[in-house]
N, C-alpha and C positions, 0 to 999 in steps of 0.2 A: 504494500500500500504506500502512495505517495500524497504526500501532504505539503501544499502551499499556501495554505488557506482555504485550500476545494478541496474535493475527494475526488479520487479516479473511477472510473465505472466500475472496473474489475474492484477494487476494495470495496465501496461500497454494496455491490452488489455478489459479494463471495456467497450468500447464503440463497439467491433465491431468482427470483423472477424479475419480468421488468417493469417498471413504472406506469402503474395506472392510476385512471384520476376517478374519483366519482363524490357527490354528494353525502352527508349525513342525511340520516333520517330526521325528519323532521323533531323537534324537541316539545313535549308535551306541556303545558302549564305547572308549574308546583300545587299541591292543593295545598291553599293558601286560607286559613283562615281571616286574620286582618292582611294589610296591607301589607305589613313587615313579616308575618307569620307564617312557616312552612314547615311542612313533611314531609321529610326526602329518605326514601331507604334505599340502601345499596342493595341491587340482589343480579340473578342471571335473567340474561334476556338471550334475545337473537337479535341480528340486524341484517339486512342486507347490504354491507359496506361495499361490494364490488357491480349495485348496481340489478337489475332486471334480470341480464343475462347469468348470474353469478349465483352460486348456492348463499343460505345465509349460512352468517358467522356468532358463533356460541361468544357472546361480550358481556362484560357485565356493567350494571349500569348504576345508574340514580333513577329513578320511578320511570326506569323503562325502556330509558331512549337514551341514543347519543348522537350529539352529549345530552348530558342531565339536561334539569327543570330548568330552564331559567330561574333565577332567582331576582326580582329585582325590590329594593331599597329604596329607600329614600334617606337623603345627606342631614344627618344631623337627628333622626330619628331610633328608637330601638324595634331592633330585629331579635326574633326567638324562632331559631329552626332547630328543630327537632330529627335529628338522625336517627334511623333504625339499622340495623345491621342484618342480612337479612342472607348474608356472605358465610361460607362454611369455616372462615377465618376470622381472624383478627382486625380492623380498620380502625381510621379516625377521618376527620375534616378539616382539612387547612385553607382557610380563605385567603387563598393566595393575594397580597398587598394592603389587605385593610390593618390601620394601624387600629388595634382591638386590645383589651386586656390579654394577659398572658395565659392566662388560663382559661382564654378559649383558642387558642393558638392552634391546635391540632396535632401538637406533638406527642408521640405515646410514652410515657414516665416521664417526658420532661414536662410537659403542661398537663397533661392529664392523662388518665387510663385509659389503655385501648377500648374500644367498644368491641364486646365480646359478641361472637355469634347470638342473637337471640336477641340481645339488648338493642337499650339506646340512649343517647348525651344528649343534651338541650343546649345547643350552642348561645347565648345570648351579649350583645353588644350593639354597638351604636357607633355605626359607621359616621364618620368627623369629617370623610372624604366625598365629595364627589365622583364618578368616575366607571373603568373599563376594569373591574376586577375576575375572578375567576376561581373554582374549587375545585378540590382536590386531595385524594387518599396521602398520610404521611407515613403509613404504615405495610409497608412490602410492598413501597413505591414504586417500585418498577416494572411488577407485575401486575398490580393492581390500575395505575394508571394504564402501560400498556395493554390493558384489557377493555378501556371503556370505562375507567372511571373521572371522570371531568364534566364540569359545567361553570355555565359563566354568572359573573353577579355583575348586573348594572345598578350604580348610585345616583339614583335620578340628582340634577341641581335642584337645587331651591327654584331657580326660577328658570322659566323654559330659555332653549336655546334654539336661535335660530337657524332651524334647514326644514326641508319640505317632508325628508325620513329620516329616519333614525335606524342603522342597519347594524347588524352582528355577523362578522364573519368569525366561527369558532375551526380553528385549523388542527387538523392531526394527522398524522400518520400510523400506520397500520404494516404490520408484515404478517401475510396472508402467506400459506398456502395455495398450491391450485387448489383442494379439494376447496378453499375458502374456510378452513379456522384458522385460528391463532399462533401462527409457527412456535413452537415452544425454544429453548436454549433462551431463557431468559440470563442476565447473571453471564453473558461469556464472557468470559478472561481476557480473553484478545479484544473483543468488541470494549471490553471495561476501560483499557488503557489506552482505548484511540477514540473514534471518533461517538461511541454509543449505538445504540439498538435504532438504527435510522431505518424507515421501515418501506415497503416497496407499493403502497397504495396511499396516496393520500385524498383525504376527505375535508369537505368544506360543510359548515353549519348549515342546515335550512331546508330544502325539499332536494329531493334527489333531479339534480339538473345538471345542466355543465355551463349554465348562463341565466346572469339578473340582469332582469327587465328594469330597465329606467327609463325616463324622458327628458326629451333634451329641454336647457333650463332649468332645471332645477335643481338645489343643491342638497345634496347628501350628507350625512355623520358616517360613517364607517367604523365599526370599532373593530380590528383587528386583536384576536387572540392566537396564540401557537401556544396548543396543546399538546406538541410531539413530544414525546421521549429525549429526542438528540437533535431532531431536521431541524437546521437552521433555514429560513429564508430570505431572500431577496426579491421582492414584487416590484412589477414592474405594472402600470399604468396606462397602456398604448394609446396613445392621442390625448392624454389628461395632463393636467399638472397636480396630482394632490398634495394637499396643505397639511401638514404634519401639526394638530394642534393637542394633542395630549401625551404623554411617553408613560407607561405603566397606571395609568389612571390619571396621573397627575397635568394639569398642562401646563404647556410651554406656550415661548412664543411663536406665533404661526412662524411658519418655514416648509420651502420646499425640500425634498429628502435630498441627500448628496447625490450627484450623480445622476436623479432621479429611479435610483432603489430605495425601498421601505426596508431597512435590514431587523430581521424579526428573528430573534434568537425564541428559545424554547422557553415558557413563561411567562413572554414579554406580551404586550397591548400596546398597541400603537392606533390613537384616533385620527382619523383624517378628514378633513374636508373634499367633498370633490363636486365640485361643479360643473355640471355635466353640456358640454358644449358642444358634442358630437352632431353628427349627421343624424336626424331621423330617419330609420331604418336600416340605419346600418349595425356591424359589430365591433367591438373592440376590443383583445382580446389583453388579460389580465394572466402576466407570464412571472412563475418563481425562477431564476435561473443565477440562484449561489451555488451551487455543485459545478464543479465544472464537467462540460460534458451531457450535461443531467436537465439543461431547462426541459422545463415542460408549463405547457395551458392550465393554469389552475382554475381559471372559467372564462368565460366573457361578458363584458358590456354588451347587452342588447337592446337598442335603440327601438323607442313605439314607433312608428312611422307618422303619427301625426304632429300638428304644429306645434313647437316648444312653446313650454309653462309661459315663460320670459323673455323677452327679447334680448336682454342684457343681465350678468349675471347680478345676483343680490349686494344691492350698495355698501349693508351690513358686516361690518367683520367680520372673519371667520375666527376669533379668538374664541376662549371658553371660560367663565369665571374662576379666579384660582382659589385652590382652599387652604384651610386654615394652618400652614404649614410654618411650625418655631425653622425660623432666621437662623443658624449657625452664625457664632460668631468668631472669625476666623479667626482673628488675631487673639483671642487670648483661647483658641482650641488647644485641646492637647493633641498630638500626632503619634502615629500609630503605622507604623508598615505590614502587611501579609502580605505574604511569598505562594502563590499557589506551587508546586514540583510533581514533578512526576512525569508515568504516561509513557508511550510506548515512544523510541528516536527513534532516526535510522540504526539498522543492523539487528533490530530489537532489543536494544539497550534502555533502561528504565534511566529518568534523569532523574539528577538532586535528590535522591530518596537516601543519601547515605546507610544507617543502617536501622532506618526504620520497618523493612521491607522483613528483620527477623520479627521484630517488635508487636506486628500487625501484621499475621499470614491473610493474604486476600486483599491488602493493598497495595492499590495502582498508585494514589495519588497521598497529597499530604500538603496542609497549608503551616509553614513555619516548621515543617521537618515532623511535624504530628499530627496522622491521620484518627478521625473518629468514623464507625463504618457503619453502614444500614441507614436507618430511620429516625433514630434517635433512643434516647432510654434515658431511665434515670441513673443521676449517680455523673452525669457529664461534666468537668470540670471545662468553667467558661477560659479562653485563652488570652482573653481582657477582660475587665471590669471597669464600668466608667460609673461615674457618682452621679444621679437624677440630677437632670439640667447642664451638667454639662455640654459643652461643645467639644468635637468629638472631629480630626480629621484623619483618614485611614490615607495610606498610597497601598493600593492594589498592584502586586508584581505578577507578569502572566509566566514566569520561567520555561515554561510548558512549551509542546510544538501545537498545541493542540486548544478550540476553541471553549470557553466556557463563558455561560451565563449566571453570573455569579447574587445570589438572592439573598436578601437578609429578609428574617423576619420581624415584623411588628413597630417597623418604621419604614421613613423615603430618604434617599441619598440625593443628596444634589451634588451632580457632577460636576466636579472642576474644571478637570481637566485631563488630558488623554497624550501623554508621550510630550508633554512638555507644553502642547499646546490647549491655551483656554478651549473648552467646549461653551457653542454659545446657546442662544435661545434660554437661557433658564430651564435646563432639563432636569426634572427631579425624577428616580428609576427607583422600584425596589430588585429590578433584578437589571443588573450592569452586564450586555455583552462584552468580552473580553477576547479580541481574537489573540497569534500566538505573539508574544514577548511584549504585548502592551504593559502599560504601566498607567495606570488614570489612577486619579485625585478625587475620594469622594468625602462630602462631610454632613453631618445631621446632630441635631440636639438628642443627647440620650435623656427623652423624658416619657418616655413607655419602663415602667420597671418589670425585671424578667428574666430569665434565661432564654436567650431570643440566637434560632441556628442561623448559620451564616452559609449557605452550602452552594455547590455547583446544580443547575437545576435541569443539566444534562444526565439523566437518573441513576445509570448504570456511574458514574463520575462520583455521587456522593454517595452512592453503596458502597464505592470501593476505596472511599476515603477522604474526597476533599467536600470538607465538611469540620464546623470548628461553632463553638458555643461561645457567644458576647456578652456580659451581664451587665442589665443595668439597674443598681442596686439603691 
């Protein structure tokens, strides 16, 4: 396998078949008593991920479908969802980005008990953010997500925002079989210390299509989630310019993307504006092509043929209102380096792992020379501690050849900066992509108190070790 920042066909594709696209099944409503209020159990379902022509696939879900129930919120309100466990294992729920108390975090012995077969936890908190968030099993993550376990949480704002939709693209991947189940070898060793369980079918949220209907004139929300395992991507736009105004829930300032790619590491949310300027009746087609080698049509723009909404696009910014987010204060922050190591080199030489690699049989990776593996437990000693309210600035080192999206929980990171240069727009991320040997600059106020993981959220990557405990006490 050869590694430049892409992947080669032959490595990526050593296990199986070749890239197919199709739809998710469409996602069911949560049964929601109030507004805020839901009941969500994990149990087995079936889907048809490959599509009409394709058998279904034995997945497991949230009430059903995948991905799960939508779940949506509202900013500044209390939420009470109720999880059943309905799986022949062990699970928990991690609401991936909402800054929440710690003890509904979703970690198993670090914030709470797993949810045993048969049972169930009553998540409760009050989401302070606006925004594009998403859930998620913390326990035998890598099988448990790789099977269908995900869905998204939207944080309506306080006050409405202006576009004409409001759309969710929820992204994953999948590695199928021909017969259409679940290829098993989750956990491989070699897959652990390179690139992850990147899978050979990939699925888009919403009815089974290969193209959204829109009209010309009118402007769009798009909120982008990637719920892969490992696939990172890069979307591409054809004939659009979209406006980058949120990064992991949080927003920024409008910006179009570099290059004009959406770079969308596994985890991440990215919202966008697009105002749709296209021809009536025409297509336009919406292409991931970060693999090298590898693009492929993730769907198409499909234009109504009749007269557009507008003549001219909406006068209105396309900004988002920001939320309630403590300022870091830089100058009297304390500073903090993590070193991510490890991971497969050329010749299949492990790096910087000195001789942690006796210490921790089954580790790939290690941040500061000390891997912690799995899901999490109790009994983890944190690798910082920072004092409630302080200001807090980390430098993240990528040592690695290899890419990671690196996630904290129960806070947002405003990004500094990246290999020396400022990052602009005012980007705040709870989960930082990192490609190989970057170096970024993140900083946040520790005022969530906690034992809060900091892990790569590439799955097979913090099974096998780069993964480390923050506390803020």
């Amino acid at each position: 396998m050869e590694f430049n920042g892409h992947l080669s066909r032959r490595g990526l594709f050593q296990a199986g078949a070749g890239l197919l696209l199709t739809a998710a099944l469409p996602p069911l409503p949560a049964r929601a008593a109030t507004s805020n209020e839901y009941g969500i159990a994990a149990a087995p379902a079936r889907a048809r991920l490959g599509g009409s022509a394709r058998p279904q696939t034995d997945v497991w879900t949230y009430n059903g479908t995948v991905p799960g129930s939508l779940v949506r919120l509202r900013q500044g309100e209390p939420a009470r969802i109720a999880v059943e466990n309905r799986l022949d294992q062990e699970t928990t729920v991690h609401w991936h980005g909402i800054r929440l108390p710690n003890a509904m975090d979703g970690v198993p012995g670090l914030t709470q008990p797993p949810i045993k077969p048969g049972e169930r936890f009553v998540y409760d908190f009050t989401p302070p953010d606006a925004g594009t968030f998403w859930y998620h099993p913390h326990a035998n993550s890598l099988e448990q997500l790789g099977r269908g376990l995900a869905g998204a949480v939207i944080v309506k704002e306080r006050e409405p925002v202006a576009v004409d939709r409001d759309l969710l693209w929820f992204l994953s991947d999948w590695r199928l079989t021909d017969e259409g189940g679940i290829a098993s070898g989750f956990g491989n060793r070699m897959e652990a210390a390179m690139s992850g369980r990147v899978g050979n079918i990939v699925t888009l949220n919403g009815h089974v299509q290969e193209a959204e209907p829109v009209r010309a004139g009118e402007r769009i929300r798009l909120r982008l989630v990637n719920g892969a395992l490992a696939r990172i991507m890069a979307l591409r736009f054809e004939g659009h310019r979209p406006m980058i105004v949120a990064i992991d829930g949080q927003p920024c300032d409008p910006h179009e993307p570099e290059g004009g790619r959406i770079l969308l590491g596994p985890a991440m949310r990215i919202d966008i504006m697009l105002d749709m300027q296209g021809e009536p009746g025409r297509r336009y087609a919406v292409v991931d092509d970060f693999y090298d080698d590898l693009s492929y049509q993730l769907t198409q723009l499909v234009y109504d043929e009749g007269a557009p909404l507008r003549a001219h696009p909406l006068d209105t910014p396309p900004g988002l209102p920001r939320n309630p987010l403590p300022e870091p204060d830089l100058a009297a922050a304390e500073r903090h380096d993590l070193t991510l190591q490890g991971g497969m080199m050329g010749g299949g030489m492990m790096a910087g792992m000195g001789g942690m690699m006796g210490m921790h049989e089954g580790a790939a990776w290690a941040i500061n020379g000390l891997s912690m593996l799995g899901d999490g437990h109790a009994g983890m000693e944190p690798a910082l501690t920072f004092r409630r309210g302080r200001s807090v600035l980390l430098k993240l080192r990528n040592e690695t050849a290899w890419w990671h999206p690196m996630h904290f929980h129960g806070h947002s990171l405003k990004v500094l900066s990246r290999n020396g240069a400022p990052v602009p727009h005012r980007q705040w991320q709870d989960t930082v992509l990192m490609a190989p040997k970057d170096v970024v600059e993140v900083a946040f106020v520790a005022d969530n108190p906690g034992d809060w993981m900091l892990h790569c959220h590439v799955m097979d990557h913090q099974m096998a070790g780069l993964m480390t405990v923050l506390r803020v006490a």
